[in-house]
N, C-alpha and C positions, 0 to 999 in steps of 0.2 A: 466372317467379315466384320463383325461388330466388334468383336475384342480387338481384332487388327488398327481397329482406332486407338482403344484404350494403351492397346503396345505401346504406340509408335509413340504416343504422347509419353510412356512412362521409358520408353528409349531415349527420346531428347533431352525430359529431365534428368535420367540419372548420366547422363554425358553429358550437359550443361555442369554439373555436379562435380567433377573431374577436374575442369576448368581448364582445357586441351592448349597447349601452345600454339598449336599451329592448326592453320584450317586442315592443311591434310593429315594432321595426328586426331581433327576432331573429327574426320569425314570414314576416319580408320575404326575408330572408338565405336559410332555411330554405327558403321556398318554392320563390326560385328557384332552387338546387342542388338539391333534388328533382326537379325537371320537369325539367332537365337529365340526372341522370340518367333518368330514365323515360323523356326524348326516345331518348334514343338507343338503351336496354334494347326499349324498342317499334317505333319506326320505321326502325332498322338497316336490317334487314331488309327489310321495305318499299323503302326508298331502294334498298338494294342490286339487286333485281329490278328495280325504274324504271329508274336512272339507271346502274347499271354493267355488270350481269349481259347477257353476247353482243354488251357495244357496242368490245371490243377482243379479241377473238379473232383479226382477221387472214384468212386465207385458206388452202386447202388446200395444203402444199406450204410453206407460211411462218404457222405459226401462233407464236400467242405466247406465251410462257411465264414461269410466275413463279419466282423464285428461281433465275436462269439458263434452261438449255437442257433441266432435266429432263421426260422426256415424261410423268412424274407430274403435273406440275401445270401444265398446261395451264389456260390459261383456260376457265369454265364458259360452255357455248351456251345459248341460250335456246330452249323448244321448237318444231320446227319451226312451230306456228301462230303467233309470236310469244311474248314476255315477258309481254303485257297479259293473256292468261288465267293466269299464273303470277302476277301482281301483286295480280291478283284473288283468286286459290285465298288466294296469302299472307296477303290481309286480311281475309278471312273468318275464317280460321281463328286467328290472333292474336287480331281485333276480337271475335270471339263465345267462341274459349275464355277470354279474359281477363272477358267480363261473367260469363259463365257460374262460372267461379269465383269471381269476387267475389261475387257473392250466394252462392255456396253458403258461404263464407270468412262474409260478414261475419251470417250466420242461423246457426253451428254453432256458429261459436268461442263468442260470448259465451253460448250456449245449455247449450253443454258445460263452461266455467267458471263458470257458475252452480251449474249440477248437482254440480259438483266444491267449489266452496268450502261451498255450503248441503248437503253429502251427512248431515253430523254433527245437525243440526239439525231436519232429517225423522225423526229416530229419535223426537225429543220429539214430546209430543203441542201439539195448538194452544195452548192457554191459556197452556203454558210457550215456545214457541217464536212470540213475538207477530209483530204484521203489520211494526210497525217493526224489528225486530230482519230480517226476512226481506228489508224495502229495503233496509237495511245491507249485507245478502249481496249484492245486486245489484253489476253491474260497473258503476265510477267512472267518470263522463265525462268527461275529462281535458279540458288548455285545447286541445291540438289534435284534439277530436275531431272537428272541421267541417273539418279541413284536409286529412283523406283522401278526405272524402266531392269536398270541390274538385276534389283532384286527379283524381280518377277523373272525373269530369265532362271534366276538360279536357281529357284525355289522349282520350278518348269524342271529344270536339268535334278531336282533332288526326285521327281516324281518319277522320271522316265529311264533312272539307273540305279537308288535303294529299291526299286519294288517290280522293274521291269520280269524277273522271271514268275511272277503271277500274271502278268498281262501287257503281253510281247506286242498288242497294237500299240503302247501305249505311244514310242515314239513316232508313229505316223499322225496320233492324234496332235504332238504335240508339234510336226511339223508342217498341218493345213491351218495349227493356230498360227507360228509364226510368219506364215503365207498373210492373213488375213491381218497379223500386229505391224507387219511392215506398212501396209493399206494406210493403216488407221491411224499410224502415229506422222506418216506422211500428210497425211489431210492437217492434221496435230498442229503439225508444229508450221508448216506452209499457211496456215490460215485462223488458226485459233489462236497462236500464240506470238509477243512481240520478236523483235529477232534476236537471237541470244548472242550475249558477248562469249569470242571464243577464247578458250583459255585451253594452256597447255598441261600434259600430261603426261610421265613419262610410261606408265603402265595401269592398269587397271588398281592398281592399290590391294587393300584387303580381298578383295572378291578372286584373285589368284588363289590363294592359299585357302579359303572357303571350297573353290573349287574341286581343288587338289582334295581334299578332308573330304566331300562328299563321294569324289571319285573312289577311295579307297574306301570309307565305309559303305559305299554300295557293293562291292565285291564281300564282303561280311554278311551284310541281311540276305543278300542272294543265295550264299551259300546255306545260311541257317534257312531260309525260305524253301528251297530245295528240299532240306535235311528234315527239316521238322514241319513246316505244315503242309508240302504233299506228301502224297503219298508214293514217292519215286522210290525210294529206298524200302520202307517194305514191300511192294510187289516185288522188288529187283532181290531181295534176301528172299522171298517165297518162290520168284521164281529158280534161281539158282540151288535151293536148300531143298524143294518140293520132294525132286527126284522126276516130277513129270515131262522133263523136257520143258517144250515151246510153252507149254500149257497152264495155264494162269487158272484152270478149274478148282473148286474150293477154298479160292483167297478170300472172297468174303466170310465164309465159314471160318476160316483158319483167323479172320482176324477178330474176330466177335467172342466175346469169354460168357460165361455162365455164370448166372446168379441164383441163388433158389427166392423166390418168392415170399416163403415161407419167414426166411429170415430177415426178411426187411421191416425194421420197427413198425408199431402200430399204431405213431402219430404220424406216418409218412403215409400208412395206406390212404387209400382213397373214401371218400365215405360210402355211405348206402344209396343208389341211383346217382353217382358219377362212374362210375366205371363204366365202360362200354357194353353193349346186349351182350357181346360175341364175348365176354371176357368170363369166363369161371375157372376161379382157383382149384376148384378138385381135379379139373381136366390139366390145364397149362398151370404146372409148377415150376416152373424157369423161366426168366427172362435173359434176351442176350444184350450186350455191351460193348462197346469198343474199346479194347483194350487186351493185354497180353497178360490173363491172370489164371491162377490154378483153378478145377471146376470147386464147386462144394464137397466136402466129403474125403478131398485131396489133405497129406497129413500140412501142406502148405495151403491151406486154399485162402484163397485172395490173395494170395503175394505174387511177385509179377513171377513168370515163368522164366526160363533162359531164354526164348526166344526171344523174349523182349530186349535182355542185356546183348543181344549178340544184334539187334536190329540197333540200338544204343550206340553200339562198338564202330557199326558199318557208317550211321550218320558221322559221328566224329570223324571216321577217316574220310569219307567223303568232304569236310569242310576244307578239313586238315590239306587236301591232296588239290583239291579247286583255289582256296584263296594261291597255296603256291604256283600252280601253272599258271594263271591270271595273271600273278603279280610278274612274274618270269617271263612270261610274254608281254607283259607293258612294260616293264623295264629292257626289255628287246626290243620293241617297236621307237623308245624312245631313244632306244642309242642309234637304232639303224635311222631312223627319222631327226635329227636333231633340230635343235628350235631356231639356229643358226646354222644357215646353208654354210655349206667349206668356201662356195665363191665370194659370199660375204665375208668369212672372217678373213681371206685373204686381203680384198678389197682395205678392211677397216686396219689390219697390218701394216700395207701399203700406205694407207694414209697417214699411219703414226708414225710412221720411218719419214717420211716426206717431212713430215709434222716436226722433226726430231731434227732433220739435219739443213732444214729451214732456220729453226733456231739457231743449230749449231754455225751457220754461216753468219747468221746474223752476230751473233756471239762476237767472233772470229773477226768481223771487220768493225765491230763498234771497239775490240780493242788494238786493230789496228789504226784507227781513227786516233784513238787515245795516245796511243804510244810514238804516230807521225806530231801528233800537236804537242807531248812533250815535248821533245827533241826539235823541232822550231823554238819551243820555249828556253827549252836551255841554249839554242845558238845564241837569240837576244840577250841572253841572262849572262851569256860570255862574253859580248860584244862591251854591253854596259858596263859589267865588271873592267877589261880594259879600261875603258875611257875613263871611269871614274879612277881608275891607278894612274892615268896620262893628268887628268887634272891636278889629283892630289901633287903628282911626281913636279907640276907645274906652281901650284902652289906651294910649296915647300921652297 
């Protein structure tokens, strides 16, 4: 919330910057450097749980680290049940404390700046402090007051369709909020706010094609969400490859690898009285891992096994095989659905043929108009001609 100020101020500078021609080339500019920053202010995070957090870590014994060899910055694991319940916690708590403060934000502020500029004017009594003088007091709706209310909408639609297959409530959550945003922006703008000049518009502007762009990249992280940080696709290779049937018995075993103990350097051990009571190295020489690697001892060990490339091979086709019937079916729904009914294009046809031969009569008789007042003109223009031949013939 606090950067989302520093944004929007470093939004308006650098499209003040530009020095836009027109309000709706600067409303366009504007919009998208805002969603740009708020993309990244909101879904960082997010992404980073999907797509990076526990997918390069390495192995016990060869972990990997950033900024060199320091054992401070180790790469972050993901918890042992997997990332996808941490992706989930993530966008709960972003996706609901972000509505949750915007209504509390957009019901207090202009409630408390009312209170505050009309504080001098409560002291008079009614007949001096009239009803128009008290709209006045009210907060101005500026020309981009509909362009936050957008934003927030959009920003809403990127939460509840890049990330929905981690947490399938989400758009219930996000429709008892829009229940409650209609309430509140009604109160809004009916009593906190003056009353706004209307102006026209032929379409939503930028925010179409925003939409569109998130609609399609959400079908992408879904699928990589699917692919890589559940666990759908190797149980479904374990259970097809097992040979057990129905039977999903030893997929935790089958998915945990082997490390020897022994060989894990001895500035990683642990020291003397941190290790656990229950823990001696003479007894337990192995530890296990997640992950698809050769045991110790193996003429490959530590390198990933085939299982791994063939679990590899299935995500890919799984992206590969989902974004297409996704898109195959939304480019279906949008022809069978089209954004203009057939009775309207008829309709808007009709008007233009009407439109067309409206003119065309009009046309038709302004040079009929023309072509009767020549031809008066030239009768006169023959008459005179005579008579001036009669005088001339008289004068001579």
């Amino acid at each position: 919330m606090i950067l989302n100020f520093f944004y929007e101020r470093v939004a308006i500078w650098i499209t003040d910057l530009e020095i836009p021609k027109t309000h709706l080339e600067y409303e366009n500019k504007l919009t998208t450097k805002m969603f740009m920053f708020q993309f990244v202010n909101y879904y960082s995070s997010c992404f980073y749980v999907a797509f990076f957090k526990g997918k390069f870590v390495g192995y016990p014994g060869n972990y990997s680290y950033m900024f060199g060899n320091e054992r401070r910055l180790r790469n972050e694991e993901c918890d042992p049940g997997g990332c996808l319940i941490e992706l989930t916690t993530q966008l709960v708590i972003v996706m609901a404390g972000k509505q949750v403060w915007g209504n509390i934000q957009e019901a207090l502020r202009p409630l408390m700046c009312n209170w505050w500029v009309s504080r001098k004017g409560r002291q008079q009594p009614e007949n001096q402090y009239s009803r128009w003088e008290q709209d006045h007091d009210l907060q101005n709706f500026s020309q981009l007051g509909l362009f936050y209310e957008y934003l927030e909408m959009v920003i809403q639609f990127g939460f509840i369709t890049l990330f929905v297959a981690s947490f399938p409530l989400a758009p219930l959550l996000a429709l008892c909020n829009n229940i409650l945003e209609i309430r509140v922006d009604a109160w809004k703008f009916t009593t906190q706010f003056r009353r706004p000049v209307a102006s026209k518009a032929r379409n939503i502007g930028a925010w179409q094609e925003i939409l569109n762009v998130v609609a399609i990249l959400s079908v992408v992280t879904n699928a990589f969400i699917m692919a890589f940080t559940s666990d759908m696709i190797p149980r479904l290779v374990y259970l097809y490859t097992s040979g057990q049937g129905s039977s999903m018995t030893g997929y935790i075993n089958n998915s945990l690898s082997i490390y020897s103990i022994s060989k894990i350097p001895s500035d990683s051990m642990p020291d003397e009285g941190v290790s656990p009571a229950w823990f001696n190295n003479s007894v337990i020489t192995t530890c296990r891992y997640r992950d698809y690697r050769y045991p110790p001892g193996h003429e490959k060990e530590y390198s990933h096994t085939m299982q791994f490339w063939h679990i590899l091979a299935a995500k890919m086709a799984f992206i590969i095989v989902m974004e297409h019937v996704v898109f195959v079916v939304k480019f279906f729904v949008a022809w069978i659905i089209p954004d203009v009914p057939s009775e309207v294009k008829a309709r808007i046809k009709r008007e233009r043929y009407l439109i067309q031969e409206y003119l065309h009569n009009y046309e038709v008789e302004k040079l009929k108009l023309q072509l009767s007042t020549r031809k008066h003109f030239q009768w006169w223009y023959n008459k005179i001609s005579i008579l001036e031949r009669f005088f001339f013939f008289l004068c001579s």
